[in-house]
N, CA, C and O atoms as a Tinker XYZ file with bonds, in Angstrom:
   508  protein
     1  N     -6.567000    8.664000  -17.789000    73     2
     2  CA    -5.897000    8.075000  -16.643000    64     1     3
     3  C     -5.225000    9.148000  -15.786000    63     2     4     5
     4  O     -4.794000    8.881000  -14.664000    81     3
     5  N     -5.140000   10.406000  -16.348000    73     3     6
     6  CA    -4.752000   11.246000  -15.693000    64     5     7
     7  C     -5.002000   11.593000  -14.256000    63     6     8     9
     8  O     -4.281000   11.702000  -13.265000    81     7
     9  N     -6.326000   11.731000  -14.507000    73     7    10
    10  CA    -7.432000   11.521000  -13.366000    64     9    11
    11  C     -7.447000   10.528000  -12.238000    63    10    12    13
    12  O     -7.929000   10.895000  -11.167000    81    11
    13  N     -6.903000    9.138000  -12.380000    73    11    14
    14  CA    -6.742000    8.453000  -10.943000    64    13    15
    15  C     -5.659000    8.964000  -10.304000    63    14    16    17
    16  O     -4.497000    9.306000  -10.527000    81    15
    17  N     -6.623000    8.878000   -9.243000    73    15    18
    18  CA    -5.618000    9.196000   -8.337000    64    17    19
    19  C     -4.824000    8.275000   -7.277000    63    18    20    21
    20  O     -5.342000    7.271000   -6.787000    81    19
    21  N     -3.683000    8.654000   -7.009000    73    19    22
    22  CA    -2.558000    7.882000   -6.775000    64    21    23
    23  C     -2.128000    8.278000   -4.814000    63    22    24    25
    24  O     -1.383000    7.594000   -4.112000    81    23
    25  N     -2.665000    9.185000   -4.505000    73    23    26
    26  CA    -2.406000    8.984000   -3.109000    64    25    27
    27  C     -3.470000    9.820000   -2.585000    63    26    28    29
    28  O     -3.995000   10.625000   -3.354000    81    27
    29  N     -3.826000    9.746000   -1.489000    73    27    30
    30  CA    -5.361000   10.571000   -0.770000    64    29    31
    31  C     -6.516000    9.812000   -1.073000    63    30    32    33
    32  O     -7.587000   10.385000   -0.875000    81    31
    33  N     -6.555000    8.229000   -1.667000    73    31    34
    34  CA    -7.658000    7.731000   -1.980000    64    33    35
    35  C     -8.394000    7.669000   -0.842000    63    34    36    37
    36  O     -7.852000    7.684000    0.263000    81    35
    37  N    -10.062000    7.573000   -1.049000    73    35    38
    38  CA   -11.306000    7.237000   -0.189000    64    37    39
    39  C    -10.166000    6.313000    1.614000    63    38    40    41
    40  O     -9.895000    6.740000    2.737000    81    39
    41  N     -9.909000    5.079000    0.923000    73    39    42
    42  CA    -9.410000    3.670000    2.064000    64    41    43
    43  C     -8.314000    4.265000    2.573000    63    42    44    45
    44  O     -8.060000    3.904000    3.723000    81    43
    45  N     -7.480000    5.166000    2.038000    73    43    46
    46  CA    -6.424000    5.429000    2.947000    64    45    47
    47  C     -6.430000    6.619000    3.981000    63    46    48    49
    48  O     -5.742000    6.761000    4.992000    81    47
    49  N     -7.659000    7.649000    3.301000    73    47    50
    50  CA    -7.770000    8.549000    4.048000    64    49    51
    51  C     -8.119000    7.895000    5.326000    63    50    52    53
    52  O     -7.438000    7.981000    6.348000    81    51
    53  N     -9.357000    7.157000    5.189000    73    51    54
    54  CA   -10.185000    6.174000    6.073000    64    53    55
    55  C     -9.498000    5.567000    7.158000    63    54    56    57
    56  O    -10.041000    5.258000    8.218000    81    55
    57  N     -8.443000    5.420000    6.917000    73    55    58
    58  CA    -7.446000    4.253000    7.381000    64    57    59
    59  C     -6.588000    5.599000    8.408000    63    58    60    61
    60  O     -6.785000    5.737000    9.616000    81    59
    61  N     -5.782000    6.345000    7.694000    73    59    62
    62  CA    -5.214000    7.328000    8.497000    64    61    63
    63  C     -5.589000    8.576000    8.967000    63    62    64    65
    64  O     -4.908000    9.555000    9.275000    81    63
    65  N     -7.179000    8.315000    8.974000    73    63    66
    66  CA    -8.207000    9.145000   10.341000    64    65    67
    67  C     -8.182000    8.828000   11.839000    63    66    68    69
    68  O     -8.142000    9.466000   12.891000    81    67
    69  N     -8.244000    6.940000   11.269000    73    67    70
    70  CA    -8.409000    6.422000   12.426000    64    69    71
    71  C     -7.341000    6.232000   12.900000    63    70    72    73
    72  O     -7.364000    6.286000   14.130000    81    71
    73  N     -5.868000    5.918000   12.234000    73    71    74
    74  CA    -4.646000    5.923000   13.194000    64    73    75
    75  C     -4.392000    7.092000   13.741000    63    74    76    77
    76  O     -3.673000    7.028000   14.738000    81    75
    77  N     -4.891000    8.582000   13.285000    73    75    78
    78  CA    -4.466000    9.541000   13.809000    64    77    79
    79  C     -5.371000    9.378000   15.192000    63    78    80    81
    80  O     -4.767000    9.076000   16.222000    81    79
    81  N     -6.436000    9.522000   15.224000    73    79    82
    82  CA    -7.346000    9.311000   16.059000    64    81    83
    83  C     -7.083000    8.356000   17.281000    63    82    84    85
    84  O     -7.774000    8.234000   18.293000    81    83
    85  N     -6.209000    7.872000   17.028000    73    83    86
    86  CA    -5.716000    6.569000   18.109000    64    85    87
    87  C     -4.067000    7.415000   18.387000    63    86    88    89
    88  O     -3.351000    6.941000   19.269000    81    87
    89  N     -3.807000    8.054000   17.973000    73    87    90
    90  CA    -2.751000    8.599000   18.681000    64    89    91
    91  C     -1.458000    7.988000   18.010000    63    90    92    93
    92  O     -0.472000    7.636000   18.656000    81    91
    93  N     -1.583000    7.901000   16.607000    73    91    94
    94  CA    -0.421000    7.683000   15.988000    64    93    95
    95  C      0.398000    8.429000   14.944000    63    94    96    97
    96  O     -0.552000    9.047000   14.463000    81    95
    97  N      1.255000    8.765000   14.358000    73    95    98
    98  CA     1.730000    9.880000   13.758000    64    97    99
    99  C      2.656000    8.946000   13.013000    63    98   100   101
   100  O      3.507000    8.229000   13.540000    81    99
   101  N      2.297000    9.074000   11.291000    73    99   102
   102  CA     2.898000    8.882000   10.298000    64   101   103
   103  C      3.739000    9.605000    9.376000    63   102   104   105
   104  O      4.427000   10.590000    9.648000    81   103
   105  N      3.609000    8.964000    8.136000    73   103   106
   106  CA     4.342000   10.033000    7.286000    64   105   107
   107  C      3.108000    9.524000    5.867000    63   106   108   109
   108  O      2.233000    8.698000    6.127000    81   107
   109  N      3.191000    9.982000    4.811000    73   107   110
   110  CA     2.335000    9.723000    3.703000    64   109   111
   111  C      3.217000    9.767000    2.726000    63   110   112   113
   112  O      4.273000   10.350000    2.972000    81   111
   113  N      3.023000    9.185000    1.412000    73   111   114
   114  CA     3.461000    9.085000    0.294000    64   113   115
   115  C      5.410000    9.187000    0.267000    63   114   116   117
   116  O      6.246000    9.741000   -0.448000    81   115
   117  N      5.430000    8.266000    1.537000    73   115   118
   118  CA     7.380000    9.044000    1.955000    64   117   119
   119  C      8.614000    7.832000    0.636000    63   118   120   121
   120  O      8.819000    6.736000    0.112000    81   119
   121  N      8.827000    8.575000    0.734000    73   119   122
   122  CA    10.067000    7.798000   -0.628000    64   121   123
   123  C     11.402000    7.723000    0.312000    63   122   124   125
   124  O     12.110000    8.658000    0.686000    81   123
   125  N     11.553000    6.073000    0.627000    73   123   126
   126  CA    12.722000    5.809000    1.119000    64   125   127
   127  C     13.772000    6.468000   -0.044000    63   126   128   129
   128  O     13.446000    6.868000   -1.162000    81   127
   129  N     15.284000    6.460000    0.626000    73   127   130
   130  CA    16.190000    6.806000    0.129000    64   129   131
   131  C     16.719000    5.530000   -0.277000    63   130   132   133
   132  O     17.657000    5.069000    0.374000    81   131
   133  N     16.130000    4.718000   -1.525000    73   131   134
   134  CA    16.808000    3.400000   -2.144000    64   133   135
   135  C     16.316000    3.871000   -3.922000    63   134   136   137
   136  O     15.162000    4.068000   -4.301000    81   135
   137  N     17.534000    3.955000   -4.738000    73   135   138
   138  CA    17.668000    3.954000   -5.578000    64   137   139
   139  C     16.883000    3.098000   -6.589000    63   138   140   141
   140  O     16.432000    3.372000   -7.701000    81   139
   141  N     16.860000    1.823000   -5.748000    73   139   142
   142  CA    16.079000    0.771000   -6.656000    64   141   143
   143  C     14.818000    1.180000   -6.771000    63   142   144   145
   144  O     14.279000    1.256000   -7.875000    81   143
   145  N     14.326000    1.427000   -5.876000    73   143   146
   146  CA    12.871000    1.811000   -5.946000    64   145   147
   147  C     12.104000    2.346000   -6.738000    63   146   148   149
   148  O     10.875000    2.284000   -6.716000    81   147
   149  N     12.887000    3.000000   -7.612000    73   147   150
   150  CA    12.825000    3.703000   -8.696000    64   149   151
   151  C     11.923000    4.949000   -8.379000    63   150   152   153
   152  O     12.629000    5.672000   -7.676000    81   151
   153  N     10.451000    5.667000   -8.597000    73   151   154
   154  CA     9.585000    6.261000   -8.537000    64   153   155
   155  C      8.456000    6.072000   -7.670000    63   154   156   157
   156  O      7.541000    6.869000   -7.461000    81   155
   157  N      8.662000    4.671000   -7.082000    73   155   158
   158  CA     7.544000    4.001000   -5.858000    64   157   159
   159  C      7.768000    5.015000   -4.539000    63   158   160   161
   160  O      8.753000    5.681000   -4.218000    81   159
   161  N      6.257000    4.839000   -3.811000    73   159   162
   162  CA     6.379000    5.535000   -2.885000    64   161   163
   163  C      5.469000    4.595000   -1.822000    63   162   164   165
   164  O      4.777000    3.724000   -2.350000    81   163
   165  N      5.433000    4.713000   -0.462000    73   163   166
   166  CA     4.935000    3.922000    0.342000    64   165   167
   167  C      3.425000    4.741000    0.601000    63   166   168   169
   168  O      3.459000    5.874000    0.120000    81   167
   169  N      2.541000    4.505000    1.049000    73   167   170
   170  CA     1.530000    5.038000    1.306000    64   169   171
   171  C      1.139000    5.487000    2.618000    63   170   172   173
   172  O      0.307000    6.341000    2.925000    81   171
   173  N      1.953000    4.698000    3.412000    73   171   174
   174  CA     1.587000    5.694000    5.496000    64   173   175
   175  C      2.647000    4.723000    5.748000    63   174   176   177
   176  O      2.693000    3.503000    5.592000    81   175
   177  N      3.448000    5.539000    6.156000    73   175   178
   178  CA     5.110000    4.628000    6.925000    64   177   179
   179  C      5.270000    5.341000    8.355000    63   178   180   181
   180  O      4.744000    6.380000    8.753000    81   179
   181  N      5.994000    4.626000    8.887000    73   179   182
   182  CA     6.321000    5.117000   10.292000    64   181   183
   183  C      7.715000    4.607000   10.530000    63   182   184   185
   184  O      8.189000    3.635000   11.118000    81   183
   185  N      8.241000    5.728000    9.788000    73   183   186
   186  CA    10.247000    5.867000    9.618000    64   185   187
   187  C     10.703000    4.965000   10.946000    63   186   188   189
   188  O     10.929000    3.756000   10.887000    81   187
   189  N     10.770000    5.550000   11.819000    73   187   190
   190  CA    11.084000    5.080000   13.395000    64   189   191
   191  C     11.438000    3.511000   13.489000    63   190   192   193
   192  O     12.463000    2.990000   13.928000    81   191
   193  N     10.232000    2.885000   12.922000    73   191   194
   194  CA     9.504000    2.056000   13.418000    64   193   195
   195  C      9.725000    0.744000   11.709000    63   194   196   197
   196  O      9.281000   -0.381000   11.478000    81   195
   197  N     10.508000    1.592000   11.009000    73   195   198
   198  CA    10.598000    1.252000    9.520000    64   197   199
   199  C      9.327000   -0.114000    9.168000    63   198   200   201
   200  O      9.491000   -1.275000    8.795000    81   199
   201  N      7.772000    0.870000    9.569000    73   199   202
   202  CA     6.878000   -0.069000    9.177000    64   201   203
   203  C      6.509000    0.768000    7.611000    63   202   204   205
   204  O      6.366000    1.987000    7.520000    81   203
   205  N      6.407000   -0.181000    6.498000    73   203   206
   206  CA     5.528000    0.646000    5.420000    64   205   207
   207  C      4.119000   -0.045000    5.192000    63   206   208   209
   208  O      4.011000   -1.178000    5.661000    81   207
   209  N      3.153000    0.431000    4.608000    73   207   210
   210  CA     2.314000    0.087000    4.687000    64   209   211
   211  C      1.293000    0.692000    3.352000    63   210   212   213
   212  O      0.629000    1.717000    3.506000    81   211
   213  N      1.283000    0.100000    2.369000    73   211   214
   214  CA     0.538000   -0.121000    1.191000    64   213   215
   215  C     -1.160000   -0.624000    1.454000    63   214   216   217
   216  O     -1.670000   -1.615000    1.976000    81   215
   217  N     -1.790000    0.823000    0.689000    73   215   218
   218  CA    -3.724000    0.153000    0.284000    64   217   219
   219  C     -3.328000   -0.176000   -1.104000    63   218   220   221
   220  O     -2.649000    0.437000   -1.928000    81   219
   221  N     -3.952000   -1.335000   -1.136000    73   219   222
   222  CA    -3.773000   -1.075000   -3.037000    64   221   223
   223  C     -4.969000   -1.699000   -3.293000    63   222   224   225
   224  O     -5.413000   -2.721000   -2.769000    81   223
   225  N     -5.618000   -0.769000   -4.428000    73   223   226
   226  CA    -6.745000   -0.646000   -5.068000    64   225   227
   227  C     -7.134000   -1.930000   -5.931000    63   226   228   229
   228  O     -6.427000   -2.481000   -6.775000    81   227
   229  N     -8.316000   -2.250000   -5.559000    73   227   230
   230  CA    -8.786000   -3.476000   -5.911000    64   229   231
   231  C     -8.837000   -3.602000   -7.577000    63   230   232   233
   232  O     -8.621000   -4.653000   -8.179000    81   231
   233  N     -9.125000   -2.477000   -8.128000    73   231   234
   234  CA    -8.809000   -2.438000   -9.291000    64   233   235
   235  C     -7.538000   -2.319000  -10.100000    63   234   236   237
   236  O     -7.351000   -2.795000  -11.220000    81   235
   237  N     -6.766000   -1.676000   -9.433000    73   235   238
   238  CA    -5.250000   -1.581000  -10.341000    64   237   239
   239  C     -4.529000   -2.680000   -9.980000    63   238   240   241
   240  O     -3.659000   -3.102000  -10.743000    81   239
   241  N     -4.717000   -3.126000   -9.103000    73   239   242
   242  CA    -3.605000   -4.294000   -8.635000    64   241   243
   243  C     -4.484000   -5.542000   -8.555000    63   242   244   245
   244  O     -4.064000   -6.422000   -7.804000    81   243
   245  N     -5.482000   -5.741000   -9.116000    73   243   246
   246  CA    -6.447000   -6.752000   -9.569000    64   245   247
   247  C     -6.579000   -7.453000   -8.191000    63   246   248   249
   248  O     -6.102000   -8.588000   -8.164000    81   247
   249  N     -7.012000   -7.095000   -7.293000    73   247   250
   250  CA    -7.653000   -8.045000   -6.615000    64   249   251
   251  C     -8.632000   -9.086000   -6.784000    63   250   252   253
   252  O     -9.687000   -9.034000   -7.416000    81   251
   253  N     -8.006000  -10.285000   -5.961000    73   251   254
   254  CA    -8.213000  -11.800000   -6.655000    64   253   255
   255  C    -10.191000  -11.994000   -5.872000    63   254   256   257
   256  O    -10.993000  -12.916000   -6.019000    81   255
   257  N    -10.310000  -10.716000   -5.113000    73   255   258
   258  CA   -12.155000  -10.818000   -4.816000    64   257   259
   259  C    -12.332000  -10.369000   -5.584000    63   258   260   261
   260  O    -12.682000  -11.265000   -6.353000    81   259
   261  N    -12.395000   -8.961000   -6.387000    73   259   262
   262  CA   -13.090000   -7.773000   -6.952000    64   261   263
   263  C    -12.163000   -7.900000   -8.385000    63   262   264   265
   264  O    -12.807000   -7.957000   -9.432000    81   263
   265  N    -11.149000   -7.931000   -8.439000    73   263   266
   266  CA   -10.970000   -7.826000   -9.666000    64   265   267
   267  C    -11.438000   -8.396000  -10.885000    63   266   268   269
   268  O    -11.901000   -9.527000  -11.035000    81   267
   269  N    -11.233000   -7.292000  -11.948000    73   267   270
   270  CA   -11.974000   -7.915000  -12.992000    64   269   271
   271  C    -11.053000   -7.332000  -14.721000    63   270   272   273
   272  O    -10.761000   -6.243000  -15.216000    81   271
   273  N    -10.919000   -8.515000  -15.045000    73   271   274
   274  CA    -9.946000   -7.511000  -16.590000    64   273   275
   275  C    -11.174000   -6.482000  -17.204000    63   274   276   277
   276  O    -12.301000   -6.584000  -16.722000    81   275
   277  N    -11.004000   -5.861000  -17.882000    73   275   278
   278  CA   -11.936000   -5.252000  -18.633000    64   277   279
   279  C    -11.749000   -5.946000  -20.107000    63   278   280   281
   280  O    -10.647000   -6.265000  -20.555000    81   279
   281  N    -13.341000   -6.182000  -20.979000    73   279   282
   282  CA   -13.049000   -7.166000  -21.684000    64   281   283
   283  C    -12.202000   -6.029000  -22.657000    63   282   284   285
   284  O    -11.084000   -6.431000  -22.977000    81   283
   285  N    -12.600000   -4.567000  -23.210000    73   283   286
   286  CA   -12.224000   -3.821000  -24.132000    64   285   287
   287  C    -10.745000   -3.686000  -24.301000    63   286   288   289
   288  O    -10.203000   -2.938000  -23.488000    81   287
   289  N     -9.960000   -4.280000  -25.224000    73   287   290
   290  CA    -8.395000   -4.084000  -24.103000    64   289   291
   291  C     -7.644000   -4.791000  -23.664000    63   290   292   293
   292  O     -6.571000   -4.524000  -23.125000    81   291
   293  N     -8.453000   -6.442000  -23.970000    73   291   294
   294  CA    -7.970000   -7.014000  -22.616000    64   293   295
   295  C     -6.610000   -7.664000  -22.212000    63   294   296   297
   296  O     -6.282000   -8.087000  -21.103000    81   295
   297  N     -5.793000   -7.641000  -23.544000    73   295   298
   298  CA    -4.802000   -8.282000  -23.522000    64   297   299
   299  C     -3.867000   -7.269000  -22.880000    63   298   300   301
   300  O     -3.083000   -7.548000  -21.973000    81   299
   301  N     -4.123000   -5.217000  -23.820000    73   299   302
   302  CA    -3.004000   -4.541000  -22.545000    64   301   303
   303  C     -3.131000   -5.059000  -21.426000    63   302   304   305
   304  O     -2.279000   -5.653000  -20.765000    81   303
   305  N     -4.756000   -4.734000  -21.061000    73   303   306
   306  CA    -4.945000   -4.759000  -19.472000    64   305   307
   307  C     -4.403000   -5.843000  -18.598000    63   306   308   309
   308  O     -4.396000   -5.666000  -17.380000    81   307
   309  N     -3.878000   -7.118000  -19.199000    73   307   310
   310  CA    -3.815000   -8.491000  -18.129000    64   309   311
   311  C     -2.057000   -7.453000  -18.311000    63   310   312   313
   312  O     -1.522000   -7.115000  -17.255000    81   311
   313  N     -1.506000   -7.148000  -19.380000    73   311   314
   314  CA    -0.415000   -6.885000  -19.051000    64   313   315
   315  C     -0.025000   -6.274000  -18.289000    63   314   316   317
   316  O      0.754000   -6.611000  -17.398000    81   315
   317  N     -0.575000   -5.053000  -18.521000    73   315   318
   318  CA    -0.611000   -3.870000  -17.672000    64   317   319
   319  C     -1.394000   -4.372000  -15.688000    63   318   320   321
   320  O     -1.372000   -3.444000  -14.879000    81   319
   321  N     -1.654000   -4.998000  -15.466000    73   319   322
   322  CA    -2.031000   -5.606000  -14.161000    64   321   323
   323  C     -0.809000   -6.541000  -14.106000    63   322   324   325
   324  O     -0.151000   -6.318000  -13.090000    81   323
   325  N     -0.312000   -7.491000  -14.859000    73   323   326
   326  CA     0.902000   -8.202000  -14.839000    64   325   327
   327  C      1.916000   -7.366000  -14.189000    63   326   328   329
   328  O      2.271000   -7.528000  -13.022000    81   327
   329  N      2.362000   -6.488000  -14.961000    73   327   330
   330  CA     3.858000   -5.188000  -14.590000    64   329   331
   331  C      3.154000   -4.678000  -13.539000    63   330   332   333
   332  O      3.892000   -4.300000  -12.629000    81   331
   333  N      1.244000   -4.443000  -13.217000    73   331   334
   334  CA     1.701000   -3.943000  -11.201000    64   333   335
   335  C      2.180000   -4.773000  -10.443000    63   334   336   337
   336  O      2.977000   -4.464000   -9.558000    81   335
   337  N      1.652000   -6.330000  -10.727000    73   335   338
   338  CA     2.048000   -7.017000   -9.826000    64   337   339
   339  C      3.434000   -7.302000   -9.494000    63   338   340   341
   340  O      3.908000   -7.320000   -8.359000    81   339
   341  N      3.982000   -7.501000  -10.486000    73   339   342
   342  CA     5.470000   -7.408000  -10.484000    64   341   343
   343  C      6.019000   -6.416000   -9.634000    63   342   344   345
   344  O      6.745000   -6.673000   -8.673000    81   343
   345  N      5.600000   -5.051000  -10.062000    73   343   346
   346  CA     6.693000   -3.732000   -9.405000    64   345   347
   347  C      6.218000   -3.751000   -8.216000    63   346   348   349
   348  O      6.981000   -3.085000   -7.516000    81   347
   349  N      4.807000   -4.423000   -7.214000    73   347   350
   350  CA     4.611000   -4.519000   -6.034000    64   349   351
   351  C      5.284000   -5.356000   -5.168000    63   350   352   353
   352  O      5.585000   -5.220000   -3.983000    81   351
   353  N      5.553000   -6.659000   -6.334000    73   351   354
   354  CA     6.010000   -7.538000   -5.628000    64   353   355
   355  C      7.943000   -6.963000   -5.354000    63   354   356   357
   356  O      8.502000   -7.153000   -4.274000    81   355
   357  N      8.444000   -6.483000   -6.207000    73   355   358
   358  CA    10.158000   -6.185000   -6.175000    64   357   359
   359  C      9.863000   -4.775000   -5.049000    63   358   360   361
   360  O     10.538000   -4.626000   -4.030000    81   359
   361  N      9.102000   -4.125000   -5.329000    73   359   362
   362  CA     9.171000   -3.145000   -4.098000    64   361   363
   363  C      9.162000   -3.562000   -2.627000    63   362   364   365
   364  O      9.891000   -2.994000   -1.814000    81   363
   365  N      8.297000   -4.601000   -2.273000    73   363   366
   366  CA     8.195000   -5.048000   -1.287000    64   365   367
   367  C      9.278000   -5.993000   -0.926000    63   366   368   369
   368  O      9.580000   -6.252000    0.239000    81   367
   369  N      9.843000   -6.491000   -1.961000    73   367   370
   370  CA    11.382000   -7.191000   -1.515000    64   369   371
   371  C     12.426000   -6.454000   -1.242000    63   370   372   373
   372  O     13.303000   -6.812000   -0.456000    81   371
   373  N     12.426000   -5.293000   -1.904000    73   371   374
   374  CA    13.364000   -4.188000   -1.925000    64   373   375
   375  C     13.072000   -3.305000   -0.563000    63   374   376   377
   376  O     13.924000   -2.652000    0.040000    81   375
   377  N     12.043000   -3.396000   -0.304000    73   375   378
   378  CA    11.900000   -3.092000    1.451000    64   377   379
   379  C     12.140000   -3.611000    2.415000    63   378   380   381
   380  O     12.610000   -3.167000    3.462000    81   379
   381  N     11.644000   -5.199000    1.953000    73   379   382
   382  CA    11.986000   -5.951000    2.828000    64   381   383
   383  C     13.729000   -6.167000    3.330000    63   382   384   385
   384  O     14.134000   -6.273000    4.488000    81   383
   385  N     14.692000   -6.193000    1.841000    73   383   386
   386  CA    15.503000   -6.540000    1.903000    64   385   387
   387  C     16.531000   -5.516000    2.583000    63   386   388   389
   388  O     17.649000   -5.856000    2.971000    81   387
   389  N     16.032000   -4.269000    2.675000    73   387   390
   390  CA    16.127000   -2.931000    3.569000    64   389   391
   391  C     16.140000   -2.854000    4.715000    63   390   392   393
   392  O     16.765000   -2.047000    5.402000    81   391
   393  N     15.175000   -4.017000    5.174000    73   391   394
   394  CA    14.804000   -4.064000    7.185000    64   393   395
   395  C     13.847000   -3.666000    7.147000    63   394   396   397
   396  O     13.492000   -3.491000    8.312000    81   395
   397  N     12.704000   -3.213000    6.130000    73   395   398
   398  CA    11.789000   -2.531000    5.900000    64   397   399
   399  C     10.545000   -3.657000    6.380000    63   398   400   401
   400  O     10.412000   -4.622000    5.627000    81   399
   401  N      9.369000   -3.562000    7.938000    73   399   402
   402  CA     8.245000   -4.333000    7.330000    64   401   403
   403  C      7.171000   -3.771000    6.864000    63   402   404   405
   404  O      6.662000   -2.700000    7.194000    81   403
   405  N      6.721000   -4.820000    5.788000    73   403   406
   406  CA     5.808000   -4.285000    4.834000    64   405   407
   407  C      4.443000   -5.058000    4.925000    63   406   408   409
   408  O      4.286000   -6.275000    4.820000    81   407
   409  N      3.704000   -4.313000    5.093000    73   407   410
   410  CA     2.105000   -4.637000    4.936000    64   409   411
   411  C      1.109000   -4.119000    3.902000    63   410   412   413
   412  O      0.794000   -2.939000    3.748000    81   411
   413  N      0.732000   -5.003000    3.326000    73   411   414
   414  CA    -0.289000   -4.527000    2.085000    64   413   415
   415  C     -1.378000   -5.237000    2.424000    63   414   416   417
   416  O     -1.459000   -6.395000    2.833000    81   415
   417  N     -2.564000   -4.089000    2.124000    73   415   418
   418  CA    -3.921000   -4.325000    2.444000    64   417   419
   419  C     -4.969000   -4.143000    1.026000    63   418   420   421
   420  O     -4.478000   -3.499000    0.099000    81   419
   421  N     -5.942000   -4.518000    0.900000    73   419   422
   422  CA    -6.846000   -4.519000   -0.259000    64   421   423
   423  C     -7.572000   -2.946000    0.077000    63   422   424   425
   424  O     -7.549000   -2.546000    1.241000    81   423
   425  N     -8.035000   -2.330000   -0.711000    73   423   426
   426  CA    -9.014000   -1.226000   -0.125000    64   425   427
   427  C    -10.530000   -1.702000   -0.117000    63   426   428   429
   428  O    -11.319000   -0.920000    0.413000    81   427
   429  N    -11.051000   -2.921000   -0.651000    73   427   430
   430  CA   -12.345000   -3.450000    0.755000    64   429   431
   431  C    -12.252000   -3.642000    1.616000    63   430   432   433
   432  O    -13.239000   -3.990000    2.264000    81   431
   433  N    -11.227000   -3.560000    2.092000    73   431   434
   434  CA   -11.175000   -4.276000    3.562000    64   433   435
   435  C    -11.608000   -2.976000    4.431000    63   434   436   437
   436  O    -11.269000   -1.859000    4.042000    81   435
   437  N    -12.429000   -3.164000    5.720000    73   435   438
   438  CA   -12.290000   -2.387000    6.368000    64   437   439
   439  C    -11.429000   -1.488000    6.991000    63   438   440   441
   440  O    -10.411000   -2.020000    7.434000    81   439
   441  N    -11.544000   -0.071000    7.191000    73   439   442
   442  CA   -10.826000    0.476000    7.510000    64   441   443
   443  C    -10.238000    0.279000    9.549000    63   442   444   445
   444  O     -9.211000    0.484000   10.196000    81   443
   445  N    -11.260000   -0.084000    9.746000    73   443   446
   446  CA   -11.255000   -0.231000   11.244000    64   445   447
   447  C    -10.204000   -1.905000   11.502000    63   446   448   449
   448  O     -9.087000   -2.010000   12.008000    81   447
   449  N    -10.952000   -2.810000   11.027000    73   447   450
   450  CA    -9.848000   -3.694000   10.724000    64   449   451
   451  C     -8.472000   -3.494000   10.190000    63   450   452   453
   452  O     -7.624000   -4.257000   10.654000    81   451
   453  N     -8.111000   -2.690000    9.376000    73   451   454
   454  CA    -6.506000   -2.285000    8.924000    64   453   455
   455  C     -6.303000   -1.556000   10.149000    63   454   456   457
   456  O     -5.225000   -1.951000   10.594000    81   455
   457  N     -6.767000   -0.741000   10.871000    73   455   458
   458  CA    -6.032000    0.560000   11.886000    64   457   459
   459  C     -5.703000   -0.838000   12.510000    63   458   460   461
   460  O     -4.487000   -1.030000   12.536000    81   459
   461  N     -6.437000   -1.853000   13.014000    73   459   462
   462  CA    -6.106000   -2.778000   14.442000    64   461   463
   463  C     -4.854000   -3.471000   13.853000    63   462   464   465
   464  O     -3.908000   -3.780000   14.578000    81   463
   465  N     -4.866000   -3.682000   12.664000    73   463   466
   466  CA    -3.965000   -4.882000   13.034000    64   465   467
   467  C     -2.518000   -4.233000   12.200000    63   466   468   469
   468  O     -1.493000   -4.839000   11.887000    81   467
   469  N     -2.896000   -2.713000   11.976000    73   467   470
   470  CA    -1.160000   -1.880000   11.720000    64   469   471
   471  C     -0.867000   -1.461000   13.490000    63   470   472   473
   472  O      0.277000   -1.103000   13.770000    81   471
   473  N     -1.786000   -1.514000   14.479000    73   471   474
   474  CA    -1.795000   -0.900000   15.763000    64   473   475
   475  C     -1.178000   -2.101000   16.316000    63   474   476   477
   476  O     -0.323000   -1.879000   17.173000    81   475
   477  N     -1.429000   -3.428000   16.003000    73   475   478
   478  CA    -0.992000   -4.701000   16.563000    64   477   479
   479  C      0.261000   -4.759000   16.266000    63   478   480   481
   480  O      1.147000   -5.056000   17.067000    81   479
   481  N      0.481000   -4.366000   14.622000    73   479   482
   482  CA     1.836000   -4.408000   14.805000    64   481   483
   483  C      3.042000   -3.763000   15.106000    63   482   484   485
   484  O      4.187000   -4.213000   15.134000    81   483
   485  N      2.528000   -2.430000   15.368000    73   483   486
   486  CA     3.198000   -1.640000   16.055000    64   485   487
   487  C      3.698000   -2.322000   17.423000    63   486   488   489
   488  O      4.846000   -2.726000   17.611000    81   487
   489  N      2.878000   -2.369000   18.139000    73   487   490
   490  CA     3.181000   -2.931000   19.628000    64   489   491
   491  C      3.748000   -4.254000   19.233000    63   490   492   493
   492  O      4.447000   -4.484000   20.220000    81   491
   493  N      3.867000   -5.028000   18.627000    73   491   494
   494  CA     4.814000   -6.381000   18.318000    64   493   495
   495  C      6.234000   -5.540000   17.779000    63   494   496   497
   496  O      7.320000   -5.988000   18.147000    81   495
   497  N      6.212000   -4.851000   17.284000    73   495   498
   498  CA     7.762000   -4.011000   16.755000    64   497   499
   499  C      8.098000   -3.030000   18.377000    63   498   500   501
   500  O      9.227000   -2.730000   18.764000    81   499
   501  N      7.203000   -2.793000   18.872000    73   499   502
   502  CA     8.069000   -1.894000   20.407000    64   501   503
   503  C      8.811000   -3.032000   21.626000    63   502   504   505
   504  O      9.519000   -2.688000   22.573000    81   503
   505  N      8.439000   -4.314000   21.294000    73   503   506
   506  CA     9.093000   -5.658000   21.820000    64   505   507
   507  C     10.213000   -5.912000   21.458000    63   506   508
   508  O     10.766000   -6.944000   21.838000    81   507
């Protein structure tokens, strides 16, 4: 497990080619200053603008298209997918409850579709 990797994946690079490319300027892997948060980190934020914005991998965070338990295991594994869902879900309250908005996307999803509608919400937050 050493080996997955945890930020620079395939969907996010994908994702923040095209916002750069459109003329937007982020931050990557930025760790608000909240204690609770424990070790979480956001994946492309735009401080300013206190948008965060989470890919999360269809596999670790079990996505309800693609996901799949593995049978070998399977009881860690529902656990171990249990405690992501959890620490995604308190992170995102803990942002929220910050002033923080938070958007989480699947990594099937297109990348061109995520740039539009983090670009949409940009311009709904400059209102």
């Amino acid at each position: 497990m050493a080996k997955v990797r945890v930020r620079d994946t395939g969907p996010e690079m994908a994702v923040r080619r095209l916002l750069y490319a459109n003329g937007l300027r982020y931050r990557v892997n930025y760790k608000p200053k909240s204690p609770k948060l424990g070790r979480s980190t956001i994946d492309i934020v735009f401080p300013g603008k206190r948008l965060a914005i989470f890919i999360d991998g269809c596999f670790w965070h079990n996505c309800p298209e693609h996901g799949e338990i593995p049978k070998a295991n399977n009881k860690w594994w529902r656990n171990k997918f249990a405690e992501n869902a959890a620490r995604d879900e308190r992170v995102t309250k803990i942002l929220k409850d910050g002033g923080w908005n938070v958007l989480r996307f699947w990594s099937h999803e297109t990348p061109e579709n995520v740039c539009q509608f983090i670009q949409d919400e940009i311009e709904k937050l400059n209102y």
